[in-house]
BAFI-3210 file (N, C-alpha, C; in Angstrom, 3 decimals, decimal comma, padded with zeros to 6 digits):
// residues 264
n [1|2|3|4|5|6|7|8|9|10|11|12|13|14|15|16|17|18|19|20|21|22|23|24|25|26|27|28|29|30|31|32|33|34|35|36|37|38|39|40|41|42|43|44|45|46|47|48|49|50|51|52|53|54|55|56|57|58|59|60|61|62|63|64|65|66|67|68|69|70|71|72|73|74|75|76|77|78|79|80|81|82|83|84|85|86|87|88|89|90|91|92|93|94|95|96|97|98|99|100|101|102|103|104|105|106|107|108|109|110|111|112|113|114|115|116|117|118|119|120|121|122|123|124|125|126|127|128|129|130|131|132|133|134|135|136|137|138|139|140|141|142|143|144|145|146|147|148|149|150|151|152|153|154|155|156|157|158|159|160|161|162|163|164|165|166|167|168|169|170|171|172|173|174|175|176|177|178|179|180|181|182|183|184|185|186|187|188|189|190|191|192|193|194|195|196|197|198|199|200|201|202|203|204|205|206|207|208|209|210|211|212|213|214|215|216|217|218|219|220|221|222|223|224|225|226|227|228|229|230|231|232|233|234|235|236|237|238|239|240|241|242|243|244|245|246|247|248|249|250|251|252|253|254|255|256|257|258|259|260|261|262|263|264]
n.u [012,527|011,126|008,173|005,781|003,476|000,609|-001,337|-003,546|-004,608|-006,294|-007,757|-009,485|-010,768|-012,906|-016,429|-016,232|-014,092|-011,967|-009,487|-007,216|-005,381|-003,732|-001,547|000,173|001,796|002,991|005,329|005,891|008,152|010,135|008,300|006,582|004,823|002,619|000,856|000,291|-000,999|-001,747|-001,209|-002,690|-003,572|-005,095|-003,039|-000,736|-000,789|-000,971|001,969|003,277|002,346|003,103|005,787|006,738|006,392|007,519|009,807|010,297|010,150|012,643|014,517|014,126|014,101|016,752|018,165|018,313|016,036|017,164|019,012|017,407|015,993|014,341|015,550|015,827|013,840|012,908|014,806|014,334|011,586|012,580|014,319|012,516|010,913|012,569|012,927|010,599|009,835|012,204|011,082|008,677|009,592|010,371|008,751|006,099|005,826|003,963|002,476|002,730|003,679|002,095|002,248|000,749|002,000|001,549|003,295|003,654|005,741|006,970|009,055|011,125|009,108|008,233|006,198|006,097|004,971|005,043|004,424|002,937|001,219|-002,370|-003,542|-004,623|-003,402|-004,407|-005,108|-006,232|-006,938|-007,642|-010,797|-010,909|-010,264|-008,008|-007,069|-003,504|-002,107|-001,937|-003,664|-002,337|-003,965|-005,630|-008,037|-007,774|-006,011|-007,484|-009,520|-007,810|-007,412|-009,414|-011,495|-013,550|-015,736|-015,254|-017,727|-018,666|-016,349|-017,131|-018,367|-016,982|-015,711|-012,956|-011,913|-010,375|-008,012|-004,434|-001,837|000,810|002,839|004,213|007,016|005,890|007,287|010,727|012,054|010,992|008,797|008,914|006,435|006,291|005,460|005,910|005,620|004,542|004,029|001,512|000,249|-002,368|-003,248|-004,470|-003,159|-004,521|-004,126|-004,474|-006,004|-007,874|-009,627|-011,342|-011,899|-013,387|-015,595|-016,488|-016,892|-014,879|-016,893|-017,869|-015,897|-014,605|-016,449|-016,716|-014,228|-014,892|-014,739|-013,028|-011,055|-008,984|-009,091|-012,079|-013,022|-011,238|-012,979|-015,117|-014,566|-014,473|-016,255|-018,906|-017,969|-018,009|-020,778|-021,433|-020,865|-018,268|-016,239|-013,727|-010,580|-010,143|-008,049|-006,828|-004,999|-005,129|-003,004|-002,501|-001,061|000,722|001,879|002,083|002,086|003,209|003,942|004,113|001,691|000,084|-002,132|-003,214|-005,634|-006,613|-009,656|-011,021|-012,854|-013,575|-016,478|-017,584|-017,486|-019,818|-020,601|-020,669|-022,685|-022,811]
n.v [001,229|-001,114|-002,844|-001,355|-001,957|-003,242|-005,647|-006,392|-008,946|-009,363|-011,207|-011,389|-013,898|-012,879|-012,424|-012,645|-013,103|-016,121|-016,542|-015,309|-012,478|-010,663|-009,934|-010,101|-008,661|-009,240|-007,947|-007,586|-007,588|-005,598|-003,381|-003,298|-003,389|-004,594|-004,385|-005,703|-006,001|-007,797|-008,188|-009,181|-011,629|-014,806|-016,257|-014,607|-011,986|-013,060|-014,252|-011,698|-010,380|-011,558|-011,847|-009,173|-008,679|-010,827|-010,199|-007,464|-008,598|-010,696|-008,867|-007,328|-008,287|-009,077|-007,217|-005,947|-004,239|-001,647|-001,337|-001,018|000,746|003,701|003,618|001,371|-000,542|000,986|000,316|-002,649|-002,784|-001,679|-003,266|-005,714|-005,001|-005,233|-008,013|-008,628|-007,841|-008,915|-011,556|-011,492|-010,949|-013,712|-015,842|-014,504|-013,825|-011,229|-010,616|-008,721|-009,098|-007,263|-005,453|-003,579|-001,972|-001,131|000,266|000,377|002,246|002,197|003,935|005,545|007,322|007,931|007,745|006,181|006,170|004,335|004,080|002,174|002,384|001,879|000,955|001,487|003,610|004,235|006,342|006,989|008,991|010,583|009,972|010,831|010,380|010,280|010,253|008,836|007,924|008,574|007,511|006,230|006,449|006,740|007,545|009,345|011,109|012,333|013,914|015,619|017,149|018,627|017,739|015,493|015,164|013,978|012,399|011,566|009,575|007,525|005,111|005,782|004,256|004,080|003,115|001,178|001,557|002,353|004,229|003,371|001,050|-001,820|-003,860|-003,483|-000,843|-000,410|001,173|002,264|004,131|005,379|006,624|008,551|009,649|010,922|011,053|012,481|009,765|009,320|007,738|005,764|005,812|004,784|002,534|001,894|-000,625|-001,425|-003,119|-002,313|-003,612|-003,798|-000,814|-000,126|-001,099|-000,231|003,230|006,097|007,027|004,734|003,313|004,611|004,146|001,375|001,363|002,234|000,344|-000,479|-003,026|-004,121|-005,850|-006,941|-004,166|-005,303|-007,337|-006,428|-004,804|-006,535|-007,983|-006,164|-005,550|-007,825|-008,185|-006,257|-007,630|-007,635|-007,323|-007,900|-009,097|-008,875|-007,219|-006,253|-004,823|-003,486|-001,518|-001,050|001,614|001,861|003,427|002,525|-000,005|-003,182|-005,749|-006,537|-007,782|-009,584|-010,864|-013,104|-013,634|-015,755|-016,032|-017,793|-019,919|-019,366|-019,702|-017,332|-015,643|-014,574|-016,052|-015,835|-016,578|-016,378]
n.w [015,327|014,019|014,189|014,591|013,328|012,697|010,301|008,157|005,575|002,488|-000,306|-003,593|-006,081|-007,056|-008,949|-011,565|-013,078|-013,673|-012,876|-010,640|-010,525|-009,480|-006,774|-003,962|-000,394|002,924|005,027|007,495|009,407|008,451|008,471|005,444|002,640|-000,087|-002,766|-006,304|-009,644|-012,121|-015,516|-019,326|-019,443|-019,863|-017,764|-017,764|-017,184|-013,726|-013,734|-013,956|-011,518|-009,669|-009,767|-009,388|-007,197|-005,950|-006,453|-005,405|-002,436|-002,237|-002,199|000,002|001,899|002,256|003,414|006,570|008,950|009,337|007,308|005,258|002,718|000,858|-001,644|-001,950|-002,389|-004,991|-006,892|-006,743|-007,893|-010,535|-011,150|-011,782|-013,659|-016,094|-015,994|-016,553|-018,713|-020,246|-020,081|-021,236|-024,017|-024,040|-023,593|-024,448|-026,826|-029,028|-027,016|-024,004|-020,192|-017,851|-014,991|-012,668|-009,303|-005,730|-002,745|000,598|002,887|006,283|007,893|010,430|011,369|009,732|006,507|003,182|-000,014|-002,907|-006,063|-009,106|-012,156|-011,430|-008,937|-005,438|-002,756|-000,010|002,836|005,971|008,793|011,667|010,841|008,547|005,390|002,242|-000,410|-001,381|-002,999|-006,963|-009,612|-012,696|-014,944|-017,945|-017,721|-015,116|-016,493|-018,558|-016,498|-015,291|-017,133|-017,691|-019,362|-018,801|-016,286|-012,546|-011,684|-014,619|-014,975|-013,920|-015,617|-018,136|-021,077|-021,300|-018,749|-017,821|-018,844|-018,379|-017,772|-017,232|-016,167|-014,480|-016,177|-018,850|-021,016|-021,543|-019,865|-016,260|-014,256|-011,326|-009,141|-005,910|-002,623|000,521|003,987|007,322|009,494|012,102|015,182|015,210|012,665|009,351|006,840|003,768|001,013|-002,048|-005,324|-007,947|-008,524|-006,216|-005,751|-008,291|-007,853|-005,417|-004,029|-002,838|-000,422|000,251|000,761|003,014|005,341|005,529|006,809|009,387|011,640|014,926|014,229|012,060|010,748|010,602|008,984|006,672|006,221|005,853|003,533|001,468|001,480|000,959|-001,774|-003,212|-003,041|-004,967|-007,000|-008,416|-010,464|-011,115|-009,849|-006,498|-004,051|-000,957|001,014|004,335|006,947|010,458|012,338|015,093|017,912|019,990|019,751|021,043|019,671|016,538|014,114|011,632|009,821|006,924|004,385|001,676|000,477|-001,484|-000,949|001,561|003,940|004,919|003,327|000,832|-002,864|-005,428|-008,892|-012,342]
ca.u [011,800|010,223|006,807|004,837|001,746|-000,695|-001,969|-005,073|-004,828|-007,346|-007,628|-010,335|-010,341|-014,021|-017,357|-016,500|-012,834|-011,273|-007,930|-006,497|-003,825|-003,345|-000,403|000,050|003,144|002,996|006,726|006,052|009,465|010,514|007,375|006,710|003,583|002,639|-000,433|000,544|-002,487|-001,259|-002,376|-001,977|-004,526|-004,078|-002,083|000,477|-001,114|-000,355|002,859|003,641|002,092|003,562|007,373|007,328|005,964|008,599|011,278|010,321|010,584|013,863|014,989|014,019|014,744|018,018|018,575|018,034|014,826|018,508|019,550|016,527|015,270|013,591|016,279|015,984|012,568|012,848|015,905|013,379|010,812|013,160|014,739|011,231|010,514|013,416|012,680|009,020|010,511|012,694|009,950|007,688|010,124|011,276|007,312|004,561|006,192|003,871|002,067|003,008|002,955|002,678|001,181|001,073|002,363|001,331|004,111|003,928|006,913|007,325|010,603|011,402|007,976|007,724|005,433|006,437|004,019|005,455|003,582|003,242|-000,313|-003,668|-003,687|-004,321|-002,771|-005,203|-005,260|-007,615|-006,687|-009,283|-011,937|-010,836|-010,282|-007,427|-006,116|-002,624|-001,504|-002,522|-004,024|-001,349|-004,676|-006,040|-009,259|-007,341|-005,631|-008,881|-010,115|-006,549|-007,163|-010,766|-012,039|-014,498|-015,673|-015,350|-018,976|-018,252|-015,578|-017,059|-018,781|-016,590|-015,211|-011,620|-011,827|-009,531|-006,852|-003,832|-000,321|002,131|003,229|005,449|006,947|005,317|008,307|011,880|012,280|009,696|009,087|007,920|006,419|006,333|004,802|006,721|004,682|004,681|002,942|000,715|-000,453|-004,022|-003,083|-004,733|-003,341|-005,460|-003,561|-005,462|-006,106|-008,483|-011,055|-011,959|-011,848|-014,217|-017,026|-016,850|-017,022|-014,369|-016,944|-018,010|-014,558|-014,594|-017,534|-016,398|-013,070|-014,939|-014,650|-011,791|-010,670|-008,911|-009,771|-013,832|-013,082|-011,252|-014,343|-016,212|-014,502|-014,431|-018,341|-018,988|-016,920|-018,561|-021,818|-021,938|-020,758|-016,561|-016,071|-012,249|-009,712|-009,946|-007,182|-006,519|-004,086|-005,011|-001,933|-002,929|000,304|000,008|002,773|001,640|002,021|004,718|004,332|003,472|000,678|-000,528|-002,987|-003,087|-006,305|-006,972|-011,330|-011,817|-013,064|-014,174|-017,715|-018,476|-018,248|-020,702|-020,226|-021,854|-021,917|-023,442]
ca.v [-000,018|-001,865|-003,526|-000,680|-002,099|-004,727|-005,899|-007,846|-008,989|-010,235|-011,452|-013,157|-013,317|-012,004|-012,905|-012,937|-013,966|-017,195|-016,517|-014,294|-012,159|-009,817|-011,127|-009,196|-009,685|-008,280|-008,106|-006,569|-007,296|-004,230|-002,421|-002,772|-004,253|-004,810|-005,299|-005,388|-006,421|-008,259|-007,873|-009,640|-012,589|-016,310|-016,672|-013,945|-011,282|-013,859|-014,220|-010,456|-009,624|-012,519|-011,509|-007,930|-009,311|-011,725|-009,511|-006,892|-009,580|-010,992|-007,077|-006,187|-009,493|-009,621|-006,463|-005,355|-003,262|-000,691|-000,922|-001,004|003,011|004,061|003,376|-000,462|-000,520|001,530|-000,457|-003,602|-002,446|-001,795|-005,216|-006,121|-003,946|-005,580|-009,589|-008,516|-007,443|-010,230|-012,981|-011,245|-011,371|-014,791|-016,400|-014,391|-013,249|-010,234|-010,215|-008,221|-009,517|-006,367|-005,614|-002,301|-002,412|-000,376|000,126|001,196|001,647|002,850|003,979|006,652|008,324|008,191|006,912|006,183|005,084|004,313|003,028|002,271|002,349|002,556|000,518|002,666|003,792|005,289|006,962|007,129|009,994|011,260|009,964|011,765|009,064|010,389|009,070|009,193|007,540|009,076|006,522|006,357|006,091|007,563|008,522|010,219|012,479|013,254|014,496|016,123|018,019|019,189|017,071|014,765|015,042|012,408|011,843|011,037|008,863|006,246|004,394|005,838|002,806|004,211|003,427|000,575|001,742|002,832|004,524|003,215|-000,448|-002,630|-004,434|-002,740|-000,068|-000,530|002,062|002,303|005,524|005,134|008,019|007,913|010,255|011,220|011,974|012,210|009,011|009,753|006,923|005,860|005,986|003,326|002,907|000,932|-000,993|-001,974|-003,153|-001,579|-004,912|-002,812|000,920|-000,332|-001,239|001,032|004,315|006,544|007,171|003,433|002,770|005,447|003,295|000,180|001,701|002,722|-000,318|-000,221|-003,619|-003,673|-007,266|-006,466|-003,388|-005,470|-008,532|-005,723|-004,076|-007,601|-007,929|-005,234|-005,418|-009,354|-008,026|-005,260|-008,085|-007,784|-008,019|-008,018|-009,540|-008,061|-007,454|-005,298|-004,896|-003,255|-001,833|000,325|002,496|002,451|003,339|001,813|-001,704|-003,880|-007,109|-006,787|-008,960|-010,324|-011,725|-012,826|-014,948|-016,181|-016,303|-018,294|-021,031|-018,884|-019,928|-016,798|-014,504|-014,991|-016,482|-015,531|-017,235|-015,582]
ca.w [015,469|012,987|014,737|015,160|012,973|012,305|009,328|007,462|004,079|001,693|-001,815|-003,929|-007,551|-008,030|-009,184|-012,409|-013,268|-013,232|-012,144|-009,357|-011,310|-008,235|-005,543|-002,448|000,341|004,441|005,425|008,817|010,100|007,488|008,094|004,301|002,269|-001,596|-003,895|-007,675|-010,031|-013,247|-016,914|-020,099|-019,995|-019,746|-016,649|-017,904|-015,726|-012,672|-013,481|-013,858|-010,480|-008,861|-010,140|-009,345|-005,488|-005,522|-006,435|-004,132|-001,166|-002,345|-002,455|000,877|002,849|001,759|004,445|007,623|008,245|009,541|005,965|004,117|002,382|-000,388|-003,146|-002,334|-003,109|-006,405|-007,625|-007,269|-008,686|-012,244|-011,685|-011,888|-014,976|-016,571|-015,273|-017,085|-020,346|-020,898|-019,952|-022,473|-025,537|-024,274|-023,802|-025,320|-028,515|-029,387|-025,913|-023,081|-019,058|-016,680|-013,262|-011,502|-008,036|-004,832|-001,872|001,537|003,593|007,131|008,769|010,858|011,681|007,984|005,145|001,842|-000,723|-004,345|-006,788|-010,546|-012,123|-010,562|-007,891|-005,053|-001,518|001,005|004,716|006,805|009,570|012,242|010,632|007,119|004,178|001,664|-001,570|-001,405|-004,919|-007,871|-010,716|-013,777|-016,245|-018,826|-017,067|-014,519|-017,438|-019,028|-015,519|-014,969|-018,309|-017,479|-020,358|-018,124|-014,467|-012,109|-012,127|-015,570|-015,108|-013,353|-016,874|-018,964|-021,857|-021,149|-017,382|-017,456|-019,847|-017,688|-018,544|-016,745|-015,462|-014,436|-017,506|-020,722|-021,775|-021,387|-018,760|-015,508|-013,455|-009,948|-007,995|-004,328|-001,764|001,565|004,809|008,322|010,048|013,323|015,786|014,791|011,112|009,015|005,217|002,697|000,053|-003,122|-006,704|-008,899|-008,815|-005,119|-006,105|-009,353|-007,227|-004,246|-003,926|-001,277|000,887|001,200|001,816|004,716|005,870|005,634|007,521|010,476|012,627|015,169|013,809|010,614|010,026|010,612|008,093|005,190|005,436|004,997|002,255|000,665|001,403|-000,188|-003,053|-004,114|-003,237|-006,018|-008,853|-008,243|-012,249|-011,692|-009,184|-005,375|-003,229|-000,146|002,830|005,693|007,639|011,484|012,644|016,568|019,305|021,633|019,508|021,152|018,843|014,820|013,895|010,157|009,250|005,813|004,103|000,269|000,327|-002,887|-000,546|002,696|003,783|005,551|002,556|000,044|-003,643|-006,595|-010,573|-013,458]
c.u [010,931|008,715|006,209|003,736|001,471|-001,222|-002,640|-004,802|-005,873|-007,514|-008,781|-010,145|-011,845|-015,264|-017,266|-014,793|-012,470|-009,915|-007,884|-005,502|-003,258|-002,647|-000,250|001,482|003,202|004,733|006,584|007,056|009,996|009,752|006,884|005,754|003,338|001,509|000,530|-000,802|-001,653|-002,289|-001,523|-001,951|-003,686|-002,794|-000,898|000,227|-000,820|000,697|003,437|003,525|002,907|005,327|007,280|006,954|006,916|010,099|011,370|010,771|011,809|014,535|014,905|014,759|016,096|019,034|018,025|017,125|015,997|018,687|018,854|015,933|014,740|014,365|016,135|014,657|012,326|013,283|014,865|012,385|011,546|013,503|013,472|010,834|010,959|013,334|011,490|009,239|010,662|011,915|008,645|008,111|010,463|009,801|006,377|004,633|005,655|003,130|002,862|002,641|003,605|001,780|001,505|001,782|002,332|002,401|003,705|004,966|007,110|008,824|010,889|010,181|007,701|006,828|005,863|005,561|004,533|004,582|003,874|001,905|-001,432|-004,108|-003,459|-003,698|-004,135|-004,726|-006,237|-007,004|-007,484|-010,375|-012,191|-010,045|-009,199|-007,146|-004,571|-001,885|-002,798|-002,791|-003,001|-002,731|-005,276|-007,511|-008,904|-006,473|-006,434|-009,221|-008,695|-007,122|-009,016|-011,860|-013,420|-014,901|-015,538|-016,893|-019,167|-017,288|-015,595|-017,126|-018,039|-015,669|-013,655|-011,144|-010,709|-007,996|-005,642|-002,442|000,601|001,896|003,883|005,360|006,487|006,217|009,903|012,263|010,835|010,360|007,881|007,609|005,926|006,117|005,459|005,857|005,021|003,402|002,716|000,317|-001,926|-004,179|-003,368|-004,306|-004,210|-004,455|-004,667|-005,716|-007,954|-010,226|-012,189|-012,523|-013,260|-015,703|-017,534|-016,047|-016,160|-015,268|-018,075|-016,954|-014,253|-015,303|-017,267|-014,809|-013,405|-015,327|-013,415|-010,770|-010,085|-009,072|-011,519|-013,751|-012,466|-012,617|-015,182|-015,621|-014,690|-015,752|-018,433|-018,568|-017,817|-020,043|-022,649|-021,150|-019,342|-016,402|-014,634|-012,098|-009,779|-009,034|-006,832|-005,513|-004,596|-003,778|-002,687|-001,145|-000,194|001,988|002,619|001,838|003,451|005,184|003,621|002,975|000,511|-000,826|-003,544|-004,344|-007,009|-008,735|-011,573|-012,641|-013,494|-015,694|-018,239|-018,311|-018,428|-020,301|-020,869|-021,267|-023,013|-023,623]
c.v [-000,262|-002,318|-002,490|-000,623|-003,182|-004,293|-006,418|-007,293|-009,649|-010,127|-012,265|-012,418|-012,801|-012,742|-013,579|-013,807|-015,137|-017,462|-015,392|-014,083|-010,763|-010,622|-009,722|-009,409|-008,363|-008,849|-006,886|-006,384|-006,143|-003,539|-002,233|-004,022|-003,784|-005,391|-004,907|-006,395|-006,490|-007,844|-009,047|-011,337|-013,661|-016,643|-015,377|-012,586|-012,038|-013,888|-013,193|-010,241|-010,179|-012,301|-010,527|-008,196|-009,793|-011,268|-008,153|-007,516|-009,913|-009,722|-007,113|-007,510|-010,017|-008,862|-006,066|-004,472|-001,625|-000,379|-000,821|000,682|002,344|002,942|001,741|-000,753|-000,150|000,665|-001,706|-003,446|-002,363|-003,109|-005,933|-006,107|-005,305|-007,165|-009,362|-008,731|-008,685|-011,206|-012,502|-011,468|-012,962|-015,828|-016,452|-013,855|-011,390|-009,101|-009,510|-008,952|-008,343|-006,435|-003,860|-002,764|-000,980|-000,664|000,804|000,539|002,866|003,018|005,395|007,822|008,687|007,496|007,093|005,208|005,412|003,321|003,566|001,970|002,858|001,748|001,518|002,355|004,750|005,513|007,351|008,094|010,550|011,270|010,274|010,293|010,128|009,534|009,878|009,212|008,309|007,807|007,171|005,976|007,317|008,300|009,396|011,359|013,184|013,980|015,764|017,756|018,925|018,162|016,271|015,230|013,897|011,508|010,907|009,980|007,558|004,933|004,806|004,382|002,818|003,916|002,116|000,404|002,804|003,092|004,743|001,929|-000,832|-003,312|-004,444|-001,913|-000,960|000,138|002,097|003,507|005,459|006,515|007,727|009,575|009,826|011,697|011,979|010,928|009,199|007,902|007,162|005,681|004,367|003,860|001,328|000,862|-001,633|-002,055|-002,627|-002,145|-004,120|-001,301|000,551|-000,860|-000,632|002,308|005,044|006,808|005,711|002,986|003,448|004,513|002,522|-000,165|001,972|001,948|-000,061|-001,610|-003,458|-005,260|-007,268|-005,342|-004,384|-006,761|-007,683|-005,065|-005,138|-008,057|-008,029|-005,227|-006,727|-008,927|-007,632|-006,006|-008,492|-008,248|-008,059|-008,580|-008,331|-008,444|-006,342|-005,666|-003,417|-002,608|-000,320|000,391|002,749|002,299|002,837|000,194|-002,181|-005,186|-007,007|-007,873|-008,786|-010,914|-011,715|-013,916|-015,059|-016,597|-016,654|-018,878|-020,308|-018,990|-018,622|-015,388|-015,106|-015,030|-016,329|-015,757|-017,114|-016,753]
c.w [014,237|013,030|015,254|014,356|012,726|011,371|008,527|005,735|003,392|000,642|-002,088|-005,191|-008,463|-008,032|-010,539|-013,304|-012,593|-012,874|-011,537|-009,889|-010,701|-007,429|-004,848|-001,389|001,685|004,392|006,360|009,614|009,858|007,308|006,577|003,381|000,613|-002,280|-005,151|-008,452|-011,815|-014,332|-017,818|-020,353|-020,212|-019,190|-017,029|-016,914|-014,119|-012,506|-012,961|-012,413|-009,432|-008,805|-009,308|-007,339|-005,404|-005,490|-005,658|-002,434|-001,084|-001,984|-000,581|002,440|002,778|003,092|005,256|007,735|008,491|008,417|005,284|004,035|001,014|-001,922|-002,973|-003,064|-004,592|-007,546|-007,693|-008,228|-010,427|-011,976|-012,246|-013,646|-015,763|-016,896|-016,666|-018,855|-021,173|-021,003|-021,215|-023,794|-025,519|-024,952|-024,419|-026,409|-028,471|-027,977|-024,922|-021,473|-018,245|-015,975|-012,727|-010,239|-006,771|-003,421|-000,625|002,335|004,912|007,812|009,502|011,142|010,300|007,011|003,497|000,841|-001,764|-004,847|-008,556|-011,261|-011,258|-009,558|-006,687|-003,866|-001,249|002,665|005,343|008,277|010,541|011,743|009,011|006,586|002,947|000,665|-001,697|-002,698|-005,824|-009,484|-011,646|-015,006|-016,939|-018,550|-016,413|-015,391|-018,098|-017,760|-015,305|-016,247|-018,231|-018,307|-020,329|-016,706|-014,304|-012,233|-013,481|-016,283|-014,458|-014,677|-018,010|-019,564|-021,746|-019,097|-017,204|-018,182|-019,043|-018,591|-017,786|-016,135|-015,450|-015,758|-018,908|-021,248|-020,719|-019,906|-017,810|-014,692|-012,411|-009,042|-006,861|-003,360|-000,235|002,808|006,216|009,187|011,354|013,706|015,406|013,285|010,621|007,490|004,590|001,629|-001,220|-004,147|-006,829|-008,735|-007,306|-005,601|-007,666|-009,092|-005,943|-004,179|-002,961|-000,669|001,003|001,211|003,064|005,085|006,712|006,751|009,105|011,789|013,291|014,813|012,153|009,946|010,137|009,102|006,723|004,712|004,781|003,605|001,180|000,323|000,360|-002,003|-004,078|-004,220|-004,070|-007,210|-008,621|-009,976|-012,264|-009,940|-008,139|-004,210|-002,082|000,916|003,243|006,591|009,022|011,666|014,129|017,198|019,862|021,398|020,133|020,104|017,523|014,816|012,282|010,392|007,407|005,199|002,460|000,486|-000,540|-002,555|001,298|002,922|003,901|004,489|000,995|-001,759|-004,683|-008,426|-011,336|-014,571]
res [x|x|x|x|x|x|x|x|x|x|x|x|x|x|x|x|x|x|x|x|x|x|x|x|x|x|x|x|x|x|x|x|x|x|x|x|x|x|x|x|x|x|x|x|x|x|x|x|x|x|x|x|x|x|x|x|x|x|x|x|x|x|x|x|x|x|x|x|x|x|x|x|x|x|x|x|x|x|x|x|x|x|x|x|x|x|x|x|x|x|x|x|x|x|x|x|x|x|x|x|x|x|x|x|x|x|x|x|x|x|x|x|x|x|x|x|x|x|x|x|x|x|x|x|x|x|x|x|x|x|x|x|x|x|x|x|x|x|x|x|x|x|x|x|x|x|x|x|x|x|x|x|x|x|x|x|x|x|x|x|x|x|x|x|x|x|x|x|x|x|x|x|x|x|x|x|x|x|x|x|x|x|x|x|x|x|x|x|x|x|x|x|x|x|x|x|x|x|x|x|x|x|x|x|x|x|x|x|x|x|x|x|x|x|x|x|x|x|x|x|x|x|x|x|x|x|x|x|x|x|x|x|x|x|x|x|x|x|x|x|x|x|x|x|x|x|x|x|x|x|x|x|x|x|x|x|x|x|x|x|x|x|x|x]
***
């Protein structure tokens, strides 16, 4: 079965940016959900994020959630790559347009999170908060290498310089994480513009309503409250047995009264 979760999405493009170059996509029929977070300035980050979304969807809606696995997902993702490439030599000459992209995909009592960059994947488990994806940046290889602590890596000037994305090399390499999913299981989907102003344990926090639409206003709060200097996007997805009918809910807040607006 396919409909065994519910899911809240939410996007705004910040306090401080003027475009939203993060795109997002619930496809709960196929158990299977998508942030990617564009780069590459003056609408070309938009596009990017918006392709590799769009060609994931085309990809997965084409088959049955029966026929849909891993390798469909992957194979999009390079078509993606590839789509990215070409639109960069065709458009921006010397510029580049890429996007990370974060996956989760349930099937079979299973979780599969692939991703490309630093957009993250989380779990939330009995109360315990996990990061499942591993950032593709260059802060996370200094920390990898001993070089920095994390403490150290919050202000560091290399904190938004990542190595790996959709559409920047010829070739893309997606790594993906295999698990067993439990009833009760909440994953967090999310670009960077989140994770860059809160902390994992005010995302535990902010997780510990039993709503997961109460938990992403709040993660979204939160997030505008402390500045949001980049593009914020989250999904939400709970994993319950007991669900008989998949729900989404999906809502764009550029223009939401009830969370708060702030201009520098």
């Amino acid at each position: 079965m396919s409909n065994l979760s519910s899911s809240y999405a939410i996007t705004h493009r910040g306090v401080v940016r003027q475009l939203n170059e993060d795109a997002h996509v619930e496809i709960n029929s196929h158990s299977l959900w998508v942030v990617a977070d564009g780069m590459g300035g003056h609408e070309a980050g938009e596009v990017a994020s918006q392709l590799v979304v769009d060609t994931i969807k085309g990809t997965v809606e084409e088959l049955t959630f029966e026929e849909l696995n891993v390798s469909h997902i992957v194979v999009a993702i390079e078509n993606a790559n590839r789509q990215l490439n070409e639109y960069s030599a065709q458009y921006l000459g010397s510029k580049t347009a890429g996007s990370t992209v974060t996956v989760l995909f349930i099937k079979n009592e299973q979780y599969y999170v692939l991703w490309v960059g630093d957009s993250r994947a989380y779990l939330l488990r009995n109360g315990q908060l996990q990061q499942v994806s591993k950032d593709h940046s260059q802060i996370n290889d200094l920390i990898d290498e001993g070089v920095i602590s994390v403490e150290e890596a919050k202000d560091h000037p290399l904190s938004n310089v990542i190595t790996r994305a959709v559409g920047v090399t010829q070739d893309v390499n997606v790594d993906m994480v295999q698990n067993e999913v439990k009833s009760g299981d909440i994953f967090l989907l999310c670009s960077d513009g989140l994770t860059g102003e809160l902390s994992d344990n005010d995302i535990r926090r902010s997780l510990e309503p039993t709503s997961i639409i109460d938990s992403g206003m709040a993660l979204m709060h939160s997030s505008l409250v402390r500045g949001a200097k980049d593009n914020v996007t989250c999904i939400l997805v709970k994993y319950d047995k007991e669900l008989s009918n998949y729900k989404s809910h999906s809502f764009n807040v550029q223009d939401e009264a009830t969370i708060p607006l702030f201009t520098k």
